[in-house]
Each structure stands twice: as structure tokens, then as C-alpha cells.
BASE-977966 format. One line per 10 residues: for each residue x, y, z of N, C-alpha, C, O, CB. Coordinates in Angstrom, 1 decimal, padded with zeros to 4 digits. Glycine has a CB too. Layout:
% residues N
X Y Z X Y Z X Y Z X Y Z X Y Z | ...
//
This chain:
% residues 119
-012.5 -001.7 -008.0 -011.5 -002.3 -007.1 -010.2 -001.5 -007.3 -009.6 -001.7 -008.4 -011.4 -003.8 -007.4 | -009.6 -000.9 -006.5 -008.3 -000.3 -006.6 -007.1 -001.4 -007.0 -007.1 -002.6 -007.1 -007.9 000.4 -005.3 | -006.2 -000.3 -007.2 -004.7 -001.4 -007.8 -003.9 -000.8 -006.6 -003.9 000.3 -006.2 -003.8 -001.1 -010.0 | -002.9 -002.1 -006.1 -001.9 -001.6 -005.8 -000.3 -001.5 -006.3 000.2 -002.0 -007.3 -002.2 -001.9 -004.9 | 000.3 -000.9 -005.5 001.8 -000.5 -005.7 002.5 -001.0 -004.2 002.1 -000.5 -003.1 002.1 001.5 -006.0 | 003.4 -002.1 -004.3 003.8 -002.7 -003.1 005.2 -001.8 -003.3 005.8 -001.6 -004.3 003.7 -004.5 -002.9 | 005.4 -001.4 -001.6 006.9 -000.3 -001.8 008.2 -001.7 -002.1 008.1 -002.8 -002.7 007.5 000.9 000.4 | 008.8 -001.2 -001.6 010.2 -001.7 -001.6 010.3 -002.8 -000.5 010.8 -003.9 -000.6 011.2 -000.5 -001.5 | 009.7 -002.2 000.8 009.9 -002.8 001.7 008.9 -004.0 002.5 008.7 -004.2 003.7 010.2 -002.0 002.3 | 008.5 -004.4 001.4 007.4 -005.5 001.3 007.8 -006.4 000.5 008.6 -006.2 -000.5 006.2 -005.0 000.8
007.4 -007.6 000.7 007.8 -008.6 -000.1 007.4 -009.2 -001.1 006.4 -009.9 -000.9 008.1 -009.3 000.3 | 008.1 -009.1 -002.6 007.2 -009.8 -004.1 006.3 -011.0 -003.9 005.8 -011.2 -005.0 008.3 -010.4 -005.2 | 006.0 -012.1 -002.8 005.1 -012.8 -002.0 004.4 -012.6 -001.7 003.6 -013.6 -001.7 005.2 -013.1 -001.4 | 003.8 -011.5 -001.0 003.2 -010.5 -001.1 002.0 -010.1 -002.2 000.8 -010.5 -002.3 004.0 -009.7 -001.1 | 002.8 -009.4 -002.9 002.4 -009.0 -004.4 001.6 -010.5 -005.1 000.5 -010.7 -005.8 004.2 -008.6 -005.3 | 002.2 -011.0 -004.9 002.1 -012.4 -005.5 000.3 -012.8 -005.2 -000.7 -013.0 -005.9 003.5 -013.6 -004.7 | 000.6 -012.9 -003.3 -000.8 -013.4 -002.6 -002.1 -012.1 -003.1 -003.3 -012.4 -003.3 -000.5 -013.6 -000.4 | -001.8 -011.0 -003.1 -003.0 -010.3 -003.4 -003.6 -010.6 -004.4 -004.8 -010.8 -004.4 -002.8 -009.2 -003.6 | -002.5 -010.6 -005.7 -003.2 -011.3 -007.1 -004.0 -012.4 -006.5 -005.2 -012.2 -006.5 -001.9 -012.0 -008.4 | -003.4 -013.7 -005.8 -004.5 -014.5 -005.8 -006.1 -014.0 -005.4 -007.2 -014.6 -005.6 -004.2 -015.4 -004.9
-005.7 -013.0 -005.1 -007.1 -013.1 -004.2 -007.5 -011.9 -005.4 -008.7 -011.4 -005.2 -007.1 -012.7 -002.1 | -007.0 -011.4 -006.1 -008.0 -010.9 -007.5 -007.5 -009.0 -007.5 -008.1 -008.1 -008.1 -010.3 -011.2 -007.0 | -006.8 -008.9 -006.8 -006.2 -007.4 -006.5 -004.8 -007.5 -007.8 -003.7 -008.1 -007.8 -005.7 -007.3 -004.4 | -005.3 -006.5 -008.8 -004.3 -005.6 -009.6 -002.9 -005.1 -008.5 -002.7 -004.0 -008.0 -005.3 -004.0 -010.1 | -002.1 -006.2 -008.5 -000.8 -005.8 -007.4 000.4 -005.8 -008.4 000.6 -006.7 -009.2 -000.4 -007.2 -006.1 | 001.1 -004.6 -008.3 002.4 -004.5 -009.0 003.7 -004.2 -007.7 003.3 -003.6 -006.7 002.2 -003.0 -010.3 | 004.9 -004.6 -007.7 005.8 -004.3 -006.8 007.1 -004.1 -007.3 007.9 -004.7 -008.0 005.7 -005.3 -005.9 | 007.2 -002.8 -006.4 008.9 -002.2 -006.8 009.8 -003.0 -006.9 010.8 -002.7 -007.7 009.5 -001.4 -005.9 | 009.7 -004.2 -006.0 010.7 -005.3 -006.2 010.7 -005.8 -007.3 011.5 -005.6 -008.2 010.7 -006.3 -005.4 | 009.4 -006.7 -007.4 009.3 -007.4 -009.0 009.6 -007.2 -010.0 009.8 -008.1 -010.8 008.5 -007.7 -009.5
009.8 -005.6 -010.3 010.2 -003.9 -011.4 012.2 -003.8 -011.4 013.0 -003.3 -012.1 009.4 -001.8 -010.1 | 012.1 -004.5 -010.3 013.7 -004.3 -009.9 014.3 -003.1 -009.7 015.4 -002.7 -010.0 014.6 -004.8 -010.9 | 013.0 -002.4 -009.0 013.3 -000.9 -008.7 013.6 -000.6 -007.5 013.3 000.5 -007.3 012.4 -000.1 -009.1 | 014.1 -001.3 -006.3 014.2 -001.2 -005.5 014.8 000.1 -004.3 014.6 000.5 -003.2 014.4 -002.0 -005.6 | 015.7 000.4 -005.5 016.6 001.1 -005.0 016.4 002.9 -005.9 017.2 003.7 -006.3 018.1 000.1 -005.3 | 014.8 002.8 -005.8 014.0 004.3 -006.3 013.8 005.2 -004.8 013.6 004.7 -003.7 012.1 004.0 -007.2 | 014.0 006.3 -005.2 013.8 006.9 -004.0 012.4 007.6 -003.6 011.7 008.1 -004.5 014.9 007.9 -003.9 | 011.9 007.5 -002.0 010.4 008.1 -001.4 009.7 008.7 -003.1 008.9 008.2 -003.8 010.7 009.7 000.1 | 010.4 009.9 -003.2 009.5 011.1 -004.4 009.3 009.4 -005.7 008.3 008.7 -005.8 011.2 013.3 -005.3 | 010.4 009.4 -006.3 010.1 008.2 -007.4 009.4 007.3 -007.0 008.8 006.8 -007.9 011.2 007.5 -007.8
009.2 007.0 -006.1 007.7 005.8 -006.0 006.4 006.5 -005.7 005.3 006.0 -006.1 007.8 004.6 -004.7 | 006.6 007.7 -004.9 004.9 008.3 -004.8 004.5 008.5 -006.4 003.4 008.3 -006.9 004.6 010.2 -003.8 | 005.8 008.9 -007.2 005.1 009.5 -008.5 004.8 008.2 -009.4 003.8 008.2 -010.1 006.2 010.6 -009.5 | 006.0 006.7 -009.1 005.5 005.9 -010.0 003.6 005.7 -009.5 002.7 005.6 -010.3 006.6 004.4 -009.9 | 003.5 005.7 -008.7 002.1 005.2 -007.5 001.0 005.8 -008.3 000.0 005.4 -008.9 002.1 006.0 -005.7 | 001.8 007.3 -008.0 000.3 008.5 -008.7 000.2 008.3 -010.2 -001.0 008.4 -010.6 000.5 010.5 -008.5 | 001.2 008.0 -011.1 001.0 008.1 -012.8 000.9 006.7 -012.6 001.9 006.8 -013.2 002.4 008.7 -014.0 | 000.7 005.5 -012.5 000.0 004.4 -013.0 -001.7 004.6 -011.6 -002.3 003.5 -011.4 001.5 002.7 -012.9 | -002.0 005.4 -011.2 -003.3 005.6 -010.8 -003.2 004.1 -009.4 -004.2 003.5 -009.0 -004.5 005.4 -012.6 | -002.0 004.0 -008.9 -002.1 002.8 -007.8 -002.4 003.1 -006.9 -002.6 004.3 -007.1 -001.2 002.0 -007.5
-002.6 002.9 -005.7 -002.5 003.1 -004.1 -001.0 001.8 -003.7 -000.7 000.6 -003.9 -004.6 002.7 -003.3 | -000.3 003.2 -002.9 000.9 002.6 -002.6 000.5 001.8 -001.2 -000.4 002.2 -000.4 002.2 003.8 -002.5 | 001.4 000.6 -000.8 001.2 000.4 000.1 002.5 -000.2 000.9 003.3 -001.0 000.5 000.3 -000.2 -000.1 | 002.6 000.4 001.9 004.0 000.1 002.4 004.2 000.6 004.1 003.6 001.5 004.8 005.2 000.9 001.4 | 005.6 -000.3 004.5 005.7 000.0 006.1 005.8 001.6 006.4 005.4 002.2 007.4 007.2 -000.8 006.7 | 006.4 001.9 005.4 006.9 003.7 005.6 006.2 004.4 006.0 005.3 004.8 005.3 007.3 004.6 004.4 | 006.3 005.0 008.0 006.1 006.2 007.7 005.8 007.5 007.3 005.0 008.5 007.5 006.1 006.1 007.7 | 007.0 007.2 006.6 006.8 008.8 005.6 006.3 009.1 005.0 005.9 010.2 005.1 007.3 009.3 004.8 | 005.8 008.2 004.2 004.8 008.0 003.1 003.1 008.2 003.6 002.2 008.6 002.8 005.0 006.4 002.7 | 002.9 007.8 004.8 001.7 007.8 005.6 002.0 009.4 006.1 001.1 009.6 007.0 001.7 006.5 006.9
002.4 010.3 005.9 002.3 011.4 006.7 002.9 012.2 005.6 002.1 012.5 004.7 003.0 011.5 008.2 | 004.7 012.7 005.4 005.1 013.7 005.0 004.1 013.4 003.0 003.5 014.3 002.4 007.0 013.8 005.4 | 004.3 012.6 002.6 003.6 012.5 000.9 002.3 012.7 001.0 001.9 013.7 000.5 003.8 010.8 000.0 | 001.3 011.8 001.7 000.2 012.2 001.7 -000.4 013.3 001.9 -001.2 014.0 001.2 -000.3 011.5 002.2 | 000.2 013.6 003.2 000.1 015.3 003.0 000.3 016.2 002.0 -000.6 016.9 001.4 000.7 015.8 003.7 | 001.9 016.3 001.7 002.6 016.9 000.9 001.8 017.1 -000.4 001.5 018.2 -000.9 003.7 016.4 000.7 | 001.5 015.6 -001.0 000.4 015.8 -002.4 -000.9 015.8 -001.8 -001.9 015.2 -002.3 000.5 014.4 -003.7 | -001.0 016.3 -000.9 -002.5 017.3 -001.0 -003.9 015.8 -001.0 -005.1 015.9 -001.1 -002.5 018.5 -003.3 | -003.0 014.9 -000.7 -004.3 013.7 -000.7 -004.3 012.7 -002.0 -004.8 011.6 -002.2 -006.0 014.5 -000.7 | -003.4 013.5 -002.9 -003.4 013.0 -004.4 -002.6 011.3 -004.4 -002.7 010.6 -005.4 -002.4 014.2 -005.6
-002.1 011.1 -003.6 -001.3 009.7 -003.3 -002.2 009.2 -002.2 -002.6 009.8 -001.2 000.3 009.9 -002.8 | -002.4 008.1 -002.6 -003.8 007.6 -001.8 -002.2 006.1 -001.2 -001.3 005.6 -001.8 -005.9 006.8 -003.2 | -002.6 006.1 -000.1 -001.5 005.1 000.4 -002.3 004.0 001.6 -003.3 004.4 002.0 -000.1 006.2 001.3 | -001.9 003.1 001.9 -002.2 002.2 003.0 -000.7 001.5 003.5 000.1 000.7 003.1 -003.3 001.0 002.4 | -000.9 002.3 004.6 000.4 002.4 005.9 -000.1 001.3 006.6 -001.2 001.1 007.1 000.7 003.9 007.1 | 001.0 000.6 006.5 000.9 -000.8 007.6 001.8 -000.4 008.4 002.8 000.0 008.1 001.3 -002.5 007.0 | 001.3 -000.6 009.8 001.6 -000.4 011.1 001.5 -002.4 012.1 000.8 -002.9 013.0 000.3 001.0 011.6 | 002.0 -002.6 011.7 002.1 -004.3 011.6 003.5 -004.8 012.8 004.6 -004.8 012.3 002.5 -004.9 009.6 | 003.3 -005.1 013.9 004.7 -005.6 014.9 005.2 -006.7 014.1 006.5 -006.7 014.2 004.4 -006.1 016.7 | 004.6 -007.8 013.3 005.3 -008.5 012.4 005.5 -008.3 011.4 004.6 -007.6 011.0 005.1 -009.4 012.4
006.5 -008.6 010.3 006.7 -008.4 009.3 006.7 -009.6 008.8 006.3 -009.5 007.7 007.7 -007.7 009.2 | 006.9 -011.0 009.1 007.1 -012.1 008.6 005.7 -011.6 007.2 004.7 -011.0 007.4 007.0 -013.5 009.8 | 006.3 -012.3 006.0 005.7 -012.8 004.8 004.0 -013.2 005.0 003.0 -013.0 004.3 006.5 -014.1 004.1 | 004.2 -013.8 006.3 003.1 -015.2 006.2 001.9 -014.5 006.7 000.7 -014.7 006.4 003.5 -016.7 007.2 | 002.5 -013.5 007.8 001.6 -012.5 008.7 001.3 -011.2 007.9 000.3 -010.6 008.2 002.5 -012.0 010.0 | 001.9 -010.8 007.3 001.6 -009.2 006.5 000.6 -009.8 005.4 -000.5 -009.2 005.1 003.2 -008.2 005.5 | 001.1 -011.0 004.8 -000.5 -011.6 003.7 -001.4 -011.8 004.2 -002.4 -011.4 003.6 -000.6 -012.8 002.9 | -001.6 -012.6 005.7 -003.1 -012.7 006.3 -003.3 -011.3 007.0 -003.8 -011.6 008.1 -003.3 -014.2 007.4 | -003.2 -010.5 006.9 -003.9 -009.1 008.2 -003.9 -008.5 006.7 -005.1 -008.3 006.4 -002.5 -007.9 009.8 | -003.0 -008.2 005.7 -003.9 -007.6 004.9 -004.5 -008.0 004.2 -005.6 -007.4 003.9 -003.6 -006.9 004.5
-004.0 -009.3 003.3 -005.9 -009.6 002.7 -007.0 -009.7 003.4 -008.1 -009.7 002.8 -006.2 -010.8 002.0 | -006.8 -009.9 005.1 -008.5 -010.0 005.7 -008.6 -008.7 005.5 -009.6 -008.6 004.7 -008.9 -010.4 007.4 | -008.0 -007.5 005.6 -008.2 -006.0 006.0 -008.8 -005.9 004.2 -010.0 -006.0 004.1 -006.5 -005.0 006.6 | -008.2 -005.7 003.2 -008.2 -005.3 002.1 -009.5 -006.1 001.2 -009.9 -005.9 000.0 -006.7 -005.4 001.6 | -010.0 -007.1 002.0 -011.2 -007.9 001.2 -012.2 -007.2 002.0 -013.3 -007.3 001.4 -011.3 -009.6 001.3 | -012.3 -006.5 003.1 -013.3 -005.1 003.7 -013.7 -004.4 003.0 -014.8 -004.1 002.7 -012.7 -004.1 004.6 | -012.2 -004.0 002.5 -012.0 -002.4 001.9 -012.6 -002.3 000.7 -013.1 -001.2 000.2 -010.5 -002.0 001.7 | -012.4 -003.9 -000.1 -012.1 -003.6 -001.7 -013.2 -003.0 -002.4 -013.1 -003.3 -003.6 -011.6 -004.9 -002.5 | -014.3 -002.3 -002.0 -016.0 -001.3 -002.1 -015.6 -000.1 -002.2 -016.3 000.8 -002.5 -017.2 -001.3 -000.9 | -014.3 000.0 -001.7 -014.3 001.4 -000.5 -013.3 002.1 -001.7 -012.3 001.6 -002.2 -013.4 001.1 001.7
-013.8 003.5 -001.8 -013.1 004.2 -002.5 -011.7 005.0 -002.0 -011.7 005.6 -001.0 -014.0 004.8 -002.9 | -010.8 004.9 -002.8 -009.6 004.8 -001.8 -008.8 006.0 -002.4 -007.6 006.2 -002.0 -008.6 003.2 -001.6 | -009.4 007.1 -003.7 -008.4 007.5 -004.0 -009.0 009.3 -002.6 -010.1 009.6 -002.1 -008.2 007.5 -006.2 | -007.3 009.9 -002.6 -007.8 010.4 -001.7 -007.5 010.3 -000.6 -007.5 011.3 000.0 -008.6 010.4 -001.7 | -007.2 009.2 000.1 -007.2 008.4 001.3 -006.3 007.8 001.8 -005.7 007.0 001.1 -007.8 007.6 001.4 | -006.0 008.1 003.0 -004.9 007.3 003.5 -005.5 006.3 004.3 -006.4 006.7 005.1 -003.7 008.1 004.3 | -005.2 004.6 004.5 -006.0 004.2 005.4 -004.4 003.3 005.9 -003.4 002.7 005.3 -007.7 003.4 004.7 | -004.8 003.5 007.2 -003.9 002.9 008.3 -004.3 001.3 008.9 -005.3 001.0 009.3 -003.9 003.9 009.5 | -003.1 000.6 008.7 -003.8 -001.1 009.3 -003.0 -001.5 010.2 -001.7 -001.3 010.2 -003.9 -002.5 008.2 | -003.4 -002.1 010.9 -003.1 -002.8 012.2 -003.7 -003.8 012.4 -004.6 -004.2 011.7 -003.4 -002.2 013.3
-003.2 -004.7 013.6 -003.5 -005.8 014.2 -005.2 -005.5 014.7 -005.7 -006.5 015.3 -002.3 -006.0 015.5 | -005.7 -004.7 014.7 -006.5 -004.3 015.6 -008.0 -004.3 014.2 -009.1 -004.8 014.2 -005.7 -002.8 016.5 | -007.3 -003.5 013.5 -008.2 -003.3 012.3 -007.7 -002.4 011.5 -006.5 -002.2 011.4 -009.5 -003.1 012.5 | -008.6 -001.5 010.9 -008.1 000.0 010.0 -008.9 001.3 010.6 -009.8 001.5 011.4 -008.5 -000.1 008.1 | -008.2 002.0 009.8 -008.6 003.2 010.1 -008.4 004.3 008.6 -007.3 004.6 008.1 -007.7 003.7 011.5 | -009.8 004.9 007.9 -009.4 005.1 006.8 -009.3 007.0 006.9 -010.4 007.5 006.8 -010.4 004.2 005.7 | -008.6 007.7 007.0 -008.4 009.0 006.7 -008.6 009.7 005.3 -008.0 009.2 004.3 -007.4 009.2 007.1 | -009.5 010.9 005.4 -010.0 011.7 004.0 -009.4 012.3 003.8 -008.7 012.5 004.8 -011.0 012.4 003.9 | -008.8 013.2 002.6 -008.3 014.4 002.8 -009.0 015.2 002.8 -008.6 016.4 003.0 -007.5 014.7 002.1
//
């Protein structure tokens, strides 16, 4: 089961609802690191072995690329942001996934469903 890394721009509520549902969730907020910059969180991401997940993106394109696939990320592409809505689209999405080997991978979510890219 992968672990995640919630960015900055997600909410410790969040973090919080994945644990329920049995997902290894750590978050930049909860760290009180909020204010780390793009490079400092792909690297916190990649040295504790997490898959980052966040609105950014940059992170979905210029990092994943950049490290060669080595930052495995899940880009939420989500028209709401409310708390209540980003916990139900992605734990339906991420209780799919949680089989699916993710290092490597960028997988993209939406209202619609996902879409997981190889490197």
C-alpha cells in the first residue's frame, strides 16, 4: 500500500481522513512546513519513499518529469476544493488504486475518474 505526502495546499483533514481509511498519510502542514519550497517537498516526498499528493501543477509535469519518474505524484485536478469534496473523490479514487503500484507514476484525478501515467 503506498504512503502519502499531502503538499501544502491541501488540508491536515485531509491527512487526517486517509489515515481513517488505513493510508500511511503524513502532511506538510501537520510538519509545520508549509512554507518549504516545490524542490524541498519533491525531495522530502522522494527520501521518506512517499507519493506526493497535491493541487500543483508543477509538480504533475515540471518534477515528475524533471526526476526522471523518481517522484511518483497524484495531481488532483478537482473544480472543488472544499475539505469535504477532496476527502470523498479521493478516497473513492485511492481505495481503486491502493493494489496499484505507484512508484514511477504519476496518476491524475478528477471528477470523472483517474488516469495513471508510466514513466
Amino acid at each position: 500500500m503506498p504512503k502519502f505526502l499531502l503538499d501544502a495546499n491541501l488540508s491536515p483533514e485531509t491527512a487526517e481522513y486517509l489515515r481513517t481509511l488505513g493510508f500511511d498519510t503524513k502532511s506538510v502542514q501537520e510538519r509545520g512546513l508549509g512554507n518549504l519550497n516545490d524542490e524541498e517537498v519533491a525531495e522530502m516526498a522522494k527520501r521518506e519513499g512517499r507519493v506526493l499528493v497535491t493541487f500543483d501543477r508543477d509538480f504533475s509535469q515540471s518534477w515528475y518529469l524533471a526526476m526522471g519518474g523518481k517522484l511518483a505524484v497524484v495531481w488532483l485536478r478537482l473544480k472543488e476544493q472544499r475539505v469535504e469534496y477532496v476527502n470523498l473523490v479521493l478516497g473513492k479514487r485511492l481505495k481503486k488504486l491502493q493494489d496499484e503500484d505507484f512508484s514511477e507514476t504519476l496518476i491524475v484525478i478528477n471528477e470523472r475518474g483517474y488516469k495513471v501515467v508510466r514513466w
